[in-house]
VOVEXDREN-68457 format. One record per residue (C-alpha): residue number from 1; y, x, z; residue in one letter. Coordinates in nm, 3 decimals, m for minus. Example, Ala and Ser with C-alpha at 12.3 -4.5 7.8 and 13.67 -1.06 7.14 Angstrom:
% VOVEXDREN-68457
<node seq="1" py="m0.450" px="1.230" pz="0.780" type="A"/>
<node seq="2" py="m0.106" px="1.367" pz="0.714" type="S"/>
This chain:
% VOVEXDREN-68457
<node seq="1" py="m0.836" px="m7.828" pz="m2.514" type="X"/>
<node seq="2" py="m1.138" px="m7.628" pz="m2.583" type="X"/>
<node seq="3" py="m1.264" px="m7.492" pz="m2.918" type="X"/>
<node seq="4" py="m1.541" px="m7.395" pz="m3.103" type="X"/>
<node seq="5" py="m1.929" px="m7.336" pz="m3.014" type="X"/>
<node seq="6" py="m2.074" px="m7.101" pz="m2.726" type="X"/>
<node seq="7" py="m2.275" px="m6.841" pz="m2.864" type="X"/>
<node seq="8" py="m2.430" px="m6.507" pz="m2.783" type="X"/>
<node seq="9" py="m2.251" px="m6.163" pz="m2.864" type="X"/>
<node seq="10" py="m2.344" px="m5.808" pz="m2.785" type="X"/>
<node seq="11" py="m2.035" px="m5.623" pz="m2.692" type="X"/>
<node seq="12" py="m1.922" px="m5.292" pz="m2.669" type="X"/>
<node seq="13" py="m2.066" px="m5.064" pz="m2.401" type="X"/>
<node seq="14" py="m1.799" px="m4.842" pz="m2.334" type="X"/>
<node seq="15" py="m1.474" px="m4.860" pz="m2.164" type="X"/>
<node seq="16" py="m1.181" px="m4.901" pz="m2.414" type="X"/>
<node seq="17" py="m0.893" px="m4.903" pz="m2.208" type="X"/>
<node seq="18" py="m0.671" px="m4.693" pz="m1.980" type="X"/>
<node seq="19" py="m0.388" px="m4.837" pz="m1.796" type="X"/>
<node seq="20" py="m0.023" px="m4.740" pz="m1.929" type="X"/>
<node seq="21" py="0.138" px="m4.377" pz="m1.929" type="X"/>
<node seq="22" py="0.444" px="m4.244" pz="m1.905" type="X"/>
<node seq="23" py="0.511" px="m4.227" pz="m2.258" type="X"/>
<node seq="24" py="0.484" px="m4.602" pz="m2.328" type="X"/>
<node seq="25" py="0.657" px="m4.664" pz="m1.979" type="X"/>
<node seq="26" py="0.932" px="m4.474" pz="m2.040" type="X"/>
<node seq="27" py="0.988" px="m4.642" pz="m2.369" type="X"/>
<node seq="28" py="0.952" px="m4.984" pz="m2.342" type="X"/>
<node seq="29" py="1.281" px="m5.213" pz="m2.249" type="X"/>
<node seq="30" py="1.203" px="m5.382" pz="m1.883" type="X"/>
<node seq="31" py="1.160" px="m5.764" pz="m1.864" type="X"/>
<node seq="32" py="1.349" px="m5.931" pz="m1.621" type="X"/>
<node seq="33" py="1.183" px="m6.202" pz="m1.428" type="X"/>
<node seq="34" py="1.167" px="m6.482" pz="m1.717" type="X"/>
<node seq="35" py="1.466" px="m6.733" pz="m1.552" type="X"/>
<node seq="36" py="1.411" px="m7.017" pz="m1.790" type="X"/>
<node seq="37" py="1.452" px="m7.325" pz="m1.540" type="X"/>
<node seq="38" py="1.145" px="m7.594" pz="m1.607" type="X"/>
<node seq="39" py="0.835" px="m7.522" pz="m1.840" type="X"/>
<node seq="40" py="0.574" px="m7.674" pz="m1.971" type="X"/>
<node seq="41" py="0.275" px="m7.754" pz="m1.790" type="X"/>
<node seq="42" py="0.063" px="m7.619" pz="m2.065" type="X"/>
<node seq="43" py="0.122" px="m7.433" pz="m2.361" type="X"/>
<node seq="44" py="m0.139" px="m7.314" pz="m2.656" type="X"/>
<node seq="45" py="m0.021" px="m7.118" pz="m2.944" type="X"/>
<node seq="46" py="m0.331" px="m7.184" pz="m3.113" type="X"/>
<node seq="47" py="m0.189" px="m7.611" pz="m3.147" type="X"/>
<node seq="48" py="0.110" px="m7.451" pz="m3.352" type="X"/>
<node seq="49" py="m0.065" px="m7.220" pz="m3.561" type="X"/>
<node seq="50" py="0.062" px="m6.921" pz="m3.448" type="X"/>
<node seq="51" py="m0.278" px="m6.722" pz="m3.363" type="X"/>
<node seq="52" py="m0.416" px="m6.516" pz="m3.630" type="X"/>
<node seq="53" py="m0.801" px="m6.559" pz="m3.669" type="X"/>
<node seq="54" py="m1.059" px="m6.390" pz="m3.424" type="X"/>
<node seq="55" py="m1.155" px="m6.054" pz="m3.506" type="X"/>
<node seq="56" py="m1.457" px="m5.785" pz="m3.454" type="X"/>
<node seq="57" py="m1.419" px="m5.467" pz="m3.315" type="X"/>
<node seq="58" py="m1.795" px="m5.388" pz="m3.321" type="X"/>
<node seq="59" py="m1.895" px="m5.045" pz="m3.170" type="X"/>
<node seq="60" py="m1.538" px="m4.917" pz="m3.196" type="X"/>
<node seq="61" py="m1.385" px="m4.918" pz="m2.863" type="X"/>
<node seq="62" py="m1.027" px="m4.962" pz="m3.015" type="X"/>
<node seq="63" py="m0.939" px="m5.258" pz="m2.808" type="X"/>
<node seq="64" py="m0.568" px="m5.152" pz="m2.708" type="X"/>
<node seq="65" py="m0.563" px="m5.184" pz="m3.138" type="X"/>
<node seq="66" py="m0.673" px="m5.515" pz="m3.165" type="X"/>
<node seq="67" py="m0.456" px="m5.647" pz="m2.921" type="X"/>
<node seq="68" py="m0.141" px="m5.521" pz="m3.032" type="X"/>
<node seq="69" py="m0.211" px="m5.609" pz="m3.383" type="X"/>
<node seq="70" py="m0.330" px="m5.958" pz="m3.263" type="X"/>
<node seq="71" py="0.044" px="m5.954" pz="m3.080" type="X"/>
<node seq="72" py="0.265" px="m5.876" pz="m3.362" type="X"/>
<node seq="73" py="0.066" px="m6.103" pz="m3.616" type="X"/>
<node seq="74" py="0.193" px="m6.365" pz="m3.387" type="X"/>
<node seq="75" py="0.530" px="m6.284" pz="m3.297" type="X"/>
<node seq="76" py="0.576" px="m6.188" pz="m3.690" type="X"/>
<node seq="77" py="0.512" px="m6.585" pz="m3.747" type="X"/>
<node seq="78" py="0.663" px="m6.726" pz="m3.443" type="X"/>
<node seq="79" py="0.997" px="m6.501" pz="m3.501" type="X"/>
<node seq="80" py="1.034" px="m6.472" pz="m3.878" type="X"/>
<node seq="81" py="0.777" px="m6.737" pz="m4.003" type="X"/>
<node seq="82" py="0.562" px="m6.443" pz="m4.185" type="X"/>
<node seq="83" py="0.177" px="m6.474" pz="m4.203" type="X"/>
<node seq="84" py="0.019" px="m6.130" pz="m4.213" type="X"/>
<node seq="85" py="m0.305" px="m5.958" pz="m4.181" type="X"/>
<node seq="86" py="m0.211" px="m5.610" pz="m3.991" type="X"/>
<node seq="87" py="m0.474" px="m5.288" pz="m4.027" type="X"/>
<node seq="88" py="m0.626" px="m5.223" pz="m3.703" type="X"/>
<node seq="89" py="m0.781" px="m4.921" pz="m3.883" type="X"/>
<node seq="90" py="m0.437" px="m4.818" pz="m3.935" type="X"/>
<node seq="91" py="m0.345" px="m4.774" pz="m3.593" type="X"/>
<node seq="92" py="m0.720" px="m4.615" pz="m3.550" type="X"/>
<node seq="93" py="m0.644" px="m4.357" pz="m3.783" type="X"/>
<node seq="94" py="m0.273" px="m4.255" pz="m3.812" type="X"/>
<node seq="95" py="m0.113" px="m4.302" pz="m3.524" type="X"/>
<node seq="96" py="m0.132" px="m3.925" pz="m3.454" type="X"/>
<node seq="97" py="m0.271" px="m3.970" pz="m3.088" type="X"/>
<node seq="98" py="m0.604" px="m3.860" pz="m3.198" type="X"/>
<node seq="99" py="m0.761" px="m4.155" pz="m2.974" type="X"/>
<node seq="100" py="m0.950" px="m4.304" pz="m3.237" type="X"/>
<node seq="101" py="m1.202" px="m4.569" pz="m3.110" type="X"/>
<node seq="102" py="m1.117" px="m4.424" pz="m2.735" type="X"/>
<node seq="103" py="m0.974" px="m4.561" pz="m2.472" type="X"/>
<node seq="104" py="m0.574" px="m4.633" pz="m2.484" type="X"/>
<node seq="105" py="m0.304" px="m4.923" pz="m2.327" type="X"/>
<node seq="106" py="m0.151" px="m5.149" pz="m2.533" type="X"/>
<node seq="107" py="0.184" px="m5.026" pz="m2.462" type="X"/>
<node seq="108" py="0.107" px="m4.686" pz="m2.584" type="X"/>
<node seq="109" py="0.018" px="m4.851" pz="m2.886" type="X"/>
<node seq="110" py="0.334" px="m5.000" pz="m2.913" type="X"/>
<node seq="111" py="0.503" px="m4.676" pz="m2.840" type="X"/>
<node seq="112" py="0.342" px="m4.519" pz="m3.123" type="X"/>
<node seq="113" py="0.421" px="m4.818" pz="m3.351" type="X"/>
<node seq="114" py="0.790" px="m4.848" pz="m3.259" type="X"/>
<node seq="115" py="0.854" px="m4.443" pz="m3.235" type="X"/>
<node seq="116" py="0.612" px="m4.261" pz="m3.440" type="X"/>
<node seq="117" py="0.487" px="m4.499" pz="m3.727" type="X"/>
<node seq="118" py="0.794" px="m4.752" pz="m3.739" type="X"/>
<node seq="119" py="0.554" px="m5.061" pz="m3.750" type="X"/>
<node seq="120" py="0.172" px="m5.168" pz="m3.895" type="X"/>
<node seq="121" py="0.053" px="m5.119" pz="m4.206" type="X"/>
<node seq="122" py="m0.119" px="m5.525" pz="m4.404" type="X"/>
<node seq="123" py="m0.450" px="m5.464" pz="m4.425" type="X"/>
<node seq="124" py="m0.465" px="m5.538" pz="m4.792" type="X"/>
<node seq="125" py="m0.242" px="m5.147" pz="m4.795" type="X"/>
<node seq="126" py="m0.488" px="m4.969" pz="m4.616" type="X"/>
<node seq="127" py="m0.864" px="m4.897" pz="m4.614" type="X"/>
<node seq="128" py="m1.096" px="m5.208" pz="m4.483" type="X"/>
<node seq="129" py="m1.174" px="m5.170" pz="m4.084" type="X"/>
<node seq="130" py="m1.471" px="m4.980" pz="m4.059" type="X"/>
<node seq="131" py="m1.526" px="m4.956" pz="m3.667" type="X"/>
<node seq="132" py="m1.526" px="m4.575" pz="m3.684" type="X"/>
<node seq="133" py="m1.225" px="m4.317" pz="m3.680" type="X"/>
<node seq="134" py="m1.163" px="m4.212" pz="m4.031" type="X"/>
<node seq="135" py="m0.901" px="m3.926" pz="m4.175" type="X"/>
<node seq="136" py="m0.595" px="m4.124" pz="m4.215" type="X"/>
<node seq="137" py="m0.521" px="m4.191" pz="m4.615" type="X"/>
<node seq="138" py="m0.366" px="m4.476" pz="m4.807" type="X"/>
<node seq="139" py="m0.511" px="m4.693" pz="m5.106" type="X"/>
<node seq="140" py="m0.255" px="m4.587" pz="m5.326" type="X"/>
<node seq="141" py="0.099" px="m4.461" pz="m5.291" type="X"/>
<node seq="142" py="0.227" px="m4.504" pz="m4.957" type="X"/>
<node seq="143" py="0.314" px="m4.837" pz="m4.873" type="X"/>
<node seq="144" py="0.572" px="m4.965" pz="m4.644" type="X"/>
<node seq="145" py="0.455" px="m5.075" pz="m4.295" type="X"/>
<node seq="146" py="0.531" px="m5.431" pz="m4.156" type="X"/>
<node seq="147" py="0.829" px="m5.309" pz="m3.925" type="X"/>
<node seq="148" py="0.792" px="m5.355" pz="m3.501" type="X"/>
<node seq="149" py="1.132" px="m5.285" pz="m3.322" type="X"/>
<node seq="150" py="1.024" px="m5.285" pz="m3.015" type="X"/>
<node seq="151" py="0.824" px="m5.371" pz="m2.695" type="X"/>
<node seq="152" py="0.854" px="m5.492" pz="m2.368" type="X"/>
<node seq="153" py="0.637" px="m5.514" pz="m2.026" type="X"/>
<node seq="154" py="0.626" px="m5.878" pz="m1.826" type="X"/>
<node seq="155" py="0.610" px="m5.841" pz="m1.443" type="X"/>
<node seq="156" py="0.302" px="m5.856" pz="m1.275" type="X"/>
<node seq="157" py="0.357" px="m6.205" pz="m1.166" type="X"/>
<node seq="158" py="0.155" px="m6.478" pz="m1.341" type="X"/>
<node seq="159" py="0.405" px="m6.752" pz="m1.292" type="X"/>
<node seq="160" py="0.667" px="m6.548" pz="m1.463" type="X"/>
<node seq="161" py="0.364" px="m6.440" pz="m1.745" type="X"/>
<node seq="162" py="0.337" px="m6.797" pz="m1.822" type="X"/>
<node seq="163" py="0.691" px="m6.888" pz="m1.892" type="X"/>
<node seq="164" py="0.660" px="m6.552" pz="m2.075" type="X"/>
<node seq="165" py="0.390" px="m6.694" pz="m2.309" type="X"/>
<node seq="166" py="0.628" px="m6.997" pz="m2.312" type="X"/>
<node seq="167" py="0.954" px="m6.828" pz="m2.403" type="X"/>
<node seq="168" py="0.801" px="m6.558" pz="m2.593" type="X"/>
<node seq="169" py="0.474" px="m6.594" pz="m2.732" type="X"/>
<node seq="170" py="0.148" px="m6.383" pz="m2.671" type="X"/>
<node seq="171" py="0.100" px="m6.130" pz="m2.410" type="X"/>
<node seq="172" py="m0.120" px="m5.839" pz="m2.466" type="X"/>
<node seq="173" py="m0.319" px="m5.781" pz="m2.160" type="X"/>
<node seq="174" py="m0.532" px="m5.530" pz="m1.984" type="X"/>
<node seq="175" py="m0.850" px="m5.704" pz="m1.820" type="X"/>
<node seq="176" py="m1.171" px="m5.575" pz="m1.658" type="X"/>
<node seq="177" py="m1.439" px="m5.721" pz="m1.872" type="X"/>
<node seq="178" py="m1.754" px="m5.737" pz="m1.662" type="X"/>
<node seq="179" py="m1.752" px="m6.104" pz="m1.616" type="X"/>
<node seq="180" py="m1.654" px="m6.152" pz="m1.963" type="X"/>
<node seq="181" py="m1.963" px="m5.983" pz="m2.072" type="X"/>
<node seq="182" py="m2.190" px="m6.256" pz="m1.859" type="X"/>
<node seq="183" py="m1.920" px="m6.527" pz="m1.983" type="X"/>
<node seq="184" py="m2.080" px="m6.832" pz="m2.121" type="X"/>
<node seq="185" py="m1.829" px="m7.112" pz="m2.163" type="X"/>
<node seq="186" py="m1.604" px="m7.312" pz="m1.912" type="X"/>
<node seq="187" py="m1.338" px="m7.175" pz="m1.677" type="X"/>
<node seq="188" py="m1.443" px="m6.820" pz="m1.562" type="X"/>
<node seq="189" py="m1.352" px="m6.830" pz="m1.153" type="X"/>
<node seq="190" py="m1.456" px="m6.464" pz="m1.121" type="X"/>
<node seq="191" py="m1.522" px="m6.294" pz="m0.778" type="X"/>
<node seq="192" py="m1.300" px="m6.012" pz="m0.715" type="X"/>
<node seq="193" py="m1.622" px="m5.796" pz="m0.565" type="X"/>
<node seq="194" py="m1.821" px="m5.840" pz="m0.925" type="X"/>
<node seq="195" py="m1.459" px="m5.834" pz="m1.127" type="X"/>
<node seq="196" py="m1.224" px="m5.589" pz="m1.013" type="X"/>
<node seq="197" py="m0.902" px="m5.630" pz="m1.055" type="X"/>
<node seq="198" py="m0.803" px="m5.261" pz="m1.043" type="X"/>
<node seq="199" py="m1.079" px="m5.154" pz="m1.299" type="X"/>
<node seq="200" py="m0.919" px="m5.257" pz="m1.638" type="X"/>
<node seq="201" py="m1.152" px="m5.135" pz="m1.938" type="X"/>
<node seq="202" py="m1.018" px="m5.364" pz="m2.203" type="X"/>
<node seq="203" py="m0.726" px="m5.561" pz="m2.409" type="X"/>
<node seq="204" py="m0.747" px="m5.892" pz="m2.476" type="X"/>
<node seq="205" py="m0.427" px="m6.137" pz="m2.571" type="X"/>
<node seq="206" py="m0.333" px="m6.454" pz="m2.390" type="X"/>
<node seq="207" py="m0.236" px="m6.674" pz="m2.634" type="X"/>
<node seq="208" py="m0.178" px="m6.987" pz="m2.400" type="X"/>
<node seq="209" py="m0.230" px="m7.174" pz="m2.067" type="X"/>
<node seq="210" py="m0.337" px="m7.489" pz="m1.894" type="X"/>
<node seq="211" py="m0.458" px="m7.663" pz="m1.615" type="X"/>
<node seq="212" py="m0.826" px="m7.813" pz="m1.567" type="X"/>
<node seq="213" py="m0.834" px="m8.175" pz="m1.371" type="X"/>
<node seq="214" py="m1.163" px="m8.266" pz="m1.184" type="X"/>
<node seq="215" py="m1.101" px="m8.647" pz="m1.229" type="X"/>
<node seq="216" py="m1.378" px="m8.697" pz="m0.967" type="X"/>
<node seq="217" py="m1.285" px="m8.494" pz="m0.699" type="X"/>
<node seq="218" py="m0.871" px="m8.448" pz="m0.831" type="X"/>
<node seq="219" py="m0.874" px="m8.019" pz="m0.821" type="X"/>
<node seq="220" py="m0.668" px="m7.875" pz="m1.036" type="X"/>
<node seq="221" py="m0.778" px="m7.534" pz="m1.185" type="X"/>
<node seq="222" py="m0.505" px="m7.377" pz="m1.365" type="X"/>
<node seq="223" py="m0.591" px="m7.178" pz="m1.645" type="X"/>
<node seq="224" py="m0.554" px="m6.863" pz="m1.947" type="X"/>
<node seq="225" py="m0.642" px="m6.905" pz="m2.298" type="X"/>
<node seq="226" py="m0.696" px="m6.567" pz="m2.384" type="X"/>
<node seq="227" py="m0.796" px="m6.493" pz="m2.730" type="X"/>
<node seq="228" py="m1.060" px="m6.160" pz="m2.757" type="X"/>
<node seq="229" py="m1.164" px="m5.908" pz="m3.016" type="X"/>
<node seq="230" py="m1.603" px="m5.921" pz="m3.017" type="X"/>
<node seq="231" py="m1.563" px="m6.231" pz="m3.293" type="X"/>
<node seq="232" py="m1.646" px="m6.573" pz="m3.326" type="X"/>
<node seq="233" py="m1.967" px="m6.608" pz="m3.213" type="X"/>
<node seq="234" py="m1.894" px="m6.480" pz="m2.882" type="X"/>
<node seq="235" py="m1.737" px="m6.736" pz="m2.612" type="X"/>
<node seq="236" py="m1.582" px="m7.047" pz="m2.729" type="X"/>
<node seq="237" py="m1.523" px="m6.940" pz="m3.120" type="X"/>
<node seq="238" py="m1.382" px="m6.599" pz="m2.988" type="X"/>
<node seq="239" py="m1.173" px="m6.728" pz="m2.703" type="X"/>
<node seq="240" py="m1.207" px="m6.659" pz="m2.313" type="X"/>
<node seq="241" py="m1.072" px="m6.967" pz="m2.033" type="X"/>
<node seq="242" py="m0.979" px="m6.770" pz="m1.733" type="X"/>
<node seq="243" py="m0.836" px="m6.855" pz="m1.409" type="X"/>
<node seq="244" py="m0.490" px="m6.826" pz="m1.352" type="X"/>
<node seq="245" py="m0.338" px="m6.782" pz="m1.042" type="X"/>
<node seq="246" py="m0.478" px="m6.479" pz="m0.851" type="X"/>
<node seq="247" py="m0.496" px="m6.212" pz="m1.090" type="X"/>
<node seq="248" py="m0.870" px="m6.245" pz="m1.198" type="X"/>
<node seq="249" py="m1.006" px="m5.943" pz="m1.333" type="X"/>
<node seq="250" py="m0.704" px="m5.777" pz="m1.302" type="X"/>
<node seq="251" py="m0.519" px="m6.029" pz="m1.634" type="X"/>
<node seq="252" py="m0.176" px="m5.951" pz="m1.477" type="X"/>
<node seq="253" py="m0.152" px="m5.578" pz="m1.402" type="X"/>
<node seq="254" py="m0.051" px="m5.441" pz="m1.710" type="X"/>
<node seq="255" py="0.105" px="m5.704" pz="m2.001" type="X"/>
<node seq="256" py="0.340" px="m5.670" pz="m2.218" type="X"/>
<node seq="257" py="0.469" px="m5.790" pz="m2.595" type="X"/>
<node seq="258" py="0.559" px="m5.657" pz="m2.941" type="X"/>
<node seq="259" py="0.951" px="m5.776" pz="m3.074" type="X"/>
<node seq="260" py="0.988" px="m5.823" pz="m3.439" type="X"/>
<node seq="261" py="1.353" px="m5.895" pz="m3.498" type="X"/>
């Protein structure tokens, strides 16, 4: 099932992610391949209302923020049934890194949530996103953050990603971008020539899977519902269809998940 309207967005220009170090690698608890016998066919968070709403990173090229908070909002109301709004701007500002609206993984994120700032700050605690790096301060007296306990990687296999979604719930994902950038609506079937896989620049969250049947000619075209960070008017209501299956753009190299309990 597809959502929303197609519209135009102008995205950021500059490269917002950098694949995993060895801080966040030596950190994060390995995944075993996900043994879990028979799975659905297709899965979509979204149907159970366990997506938080599309959000805008505008010029800030924070993207390894957006998808980690994007992750834990979910896994906060698959695991414990919680509905929160986490601070990106948090993570811009105080996670001590000094990246700011540079270029960062996802799982160094999550190592910085889990080991330096013990979890996300709601955004109604902290200051409202403003797409730049700002000195790191709190509203009032410092509140308590929404606690993260840990984080793990999924193996670079997208059969064993997509029982992951299944079993687990929403993988944060590096991706090259450049066909997501020309993307307008449908299943993208990028070329590996104009969409790298090794060149990841950005974080996105798959939030779901399915497969596309061609009732006139019978091809099946599995697929990822990944859900982005440029807003709702950009794809289908904020979301990107991606084909699954040979590690298009590069969705399988580096993924990974928040744990909230």
């Amino acid at each position: 099932m597809m959502y929303g309207t197609l519209l135009f967005y102008v995205f950021p220009s500059v490269s917002c992610y950098v694949i995993s170090d060895s801080f966040s690698n030596s950190n994060a608890s390995k995944l075993i391949p996900v043994n879990i016998g028979k799975f659905p066919e297709i899965w979509d968070w979204r149907d159970r209302k366990m997506v938080s709403p599309v959000k805008d990173q505008f010029g800030c090229n924070a993207c390894w923020a957006f998808s980690a908070v994007a992750n834990i909002e979910s896994h906060l109301k698959i695991y414990l049934g919680i509905e929160e709004q986490l601070s990106e701007q948090f993570l811009i500002d105080c996670d001590g890194s000094g990246v700011g609206c540079g270029s960062a993984s996802v799982l160094y994120s999550f190592g910085r949530i889990v080991n330096k700032l013990g979890g996300v700050l709601r955004s109604s605690d902290y200051e409202a996103y403003s797409g730049r790096q700002r000195p790191c301060s709190w509203k009032d007296q410092t509140p308590k953050p929404v606690p993260v306990t840990g984080y793990r990687r999924v193996r670079s296999e997208e059969e064993d990603m997509a029982r992951a979604v299944y079993k687990y719930g929403p993988l944060s994902a590096g991706i090259n971008s450049a066909s997501m950038k020309t993307y307008e609506g449908g299943i993208d079937e990028p070329k590996d020539e104009l969409c790298a896989p090794t060149d990841l620049d950005h974080a996105v969250l798959i939030v779901g899977y399915n497969v596309y049947l061609n009732i006139n000619t019978g091809e099946r075209v599995p697929y990822w519902i990944i859900k982005n960070s440029w807003g709702v008017n950009w794809g289908d209501a904020g979301f990107y269809y991606l084909v699954r299956g040979r590690n298009a753009c590069g969705i399988a190299n580096d993924v990974s998940f928040a744990t909230v309990n």
